[in-house]
C-alpha positions in Angstrom: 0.0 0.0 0.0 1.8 3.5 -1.0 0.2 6.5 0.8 1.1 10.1 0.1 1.3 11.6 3.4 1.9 15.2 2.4 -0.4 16.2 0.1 -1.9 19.6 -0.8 -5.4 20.5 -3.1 -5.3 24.4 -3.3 -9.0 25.7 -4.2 -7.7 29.1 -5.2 -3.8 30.1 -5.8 -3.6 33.4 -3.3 -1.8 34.2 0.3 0.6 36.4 1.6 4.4 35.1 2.6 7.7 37.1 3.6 7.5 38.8 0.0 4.1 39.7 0.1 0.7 39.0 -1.3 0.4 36.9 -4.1 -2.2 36.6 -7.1 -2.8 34.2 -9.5 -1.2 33.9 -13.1 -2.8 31.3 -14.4 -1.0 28.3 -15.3 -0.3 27.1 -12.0 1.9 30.2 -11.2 1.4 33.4 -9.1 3.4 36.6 -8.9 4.2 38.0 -5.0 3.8 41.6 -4.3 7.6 42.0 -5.0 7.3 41.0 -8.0 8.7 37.1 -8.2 7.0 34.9 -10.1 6.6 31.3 -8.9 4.9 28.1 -10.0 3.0 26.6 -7.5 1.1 23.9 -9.5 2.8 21.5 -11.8 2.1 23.0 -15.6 -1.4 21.4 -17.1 -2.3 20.5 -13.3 -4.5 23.6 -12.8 -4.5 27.5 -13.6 -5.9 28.8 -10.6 -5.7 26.1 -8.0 -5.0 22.1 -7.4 -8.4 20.3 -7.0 -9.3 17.0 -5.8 -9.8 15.5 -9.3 -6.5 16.7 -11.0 -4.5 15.1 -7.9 -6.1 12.1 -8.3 -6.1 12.0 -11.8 -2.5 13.4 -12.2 -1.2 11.8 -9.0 -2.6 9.2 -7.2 -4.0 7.3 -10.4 -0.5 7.2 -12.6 1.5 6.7 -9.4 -0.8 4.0 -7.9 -0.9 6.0 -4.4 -3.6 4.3 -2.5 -4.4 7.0 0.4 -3.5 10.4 0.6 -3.4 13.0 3.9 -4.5 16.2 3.2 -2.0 18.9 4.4 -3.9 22.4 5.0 -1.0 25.6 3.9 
């Protein structure tokens, strides 16, 4: 049995950190209020968030991950 024990789904790509707010791109990436741009969801995984479906479909499926615990960021 292969479980994922750090797992993330990410309803909408926005927060704050050390350089700021941060907004969506689209594409999986956001751009802080500094500036940087960073991907946050693997490209053709989701534009504006991670949902349930694309991790088990992208993930869990192709991988053959049995269980997964859901990490809240």
């Amino acid at each position: 049995m292969l479980i994922d024990a750090h797992a993330h789904i990410i309803e909408h790509l926005r927060g704050v950190s050390a350089r700021g707010e941060s907004r969506a791109l689209g594409n999986g990436c956001i751009r802080h209020a500094n500036g940087d741009v960073q991907r946050i969801v693997p490209e053709g995984m989701g534009d504006y968030g991670f949902s349930a479906e694309s991790y088990i479909e992208n993930i869990m499926k192709p991988y053959e991950v049995d269980k997964a615990v859901l990490i809240q960021a």
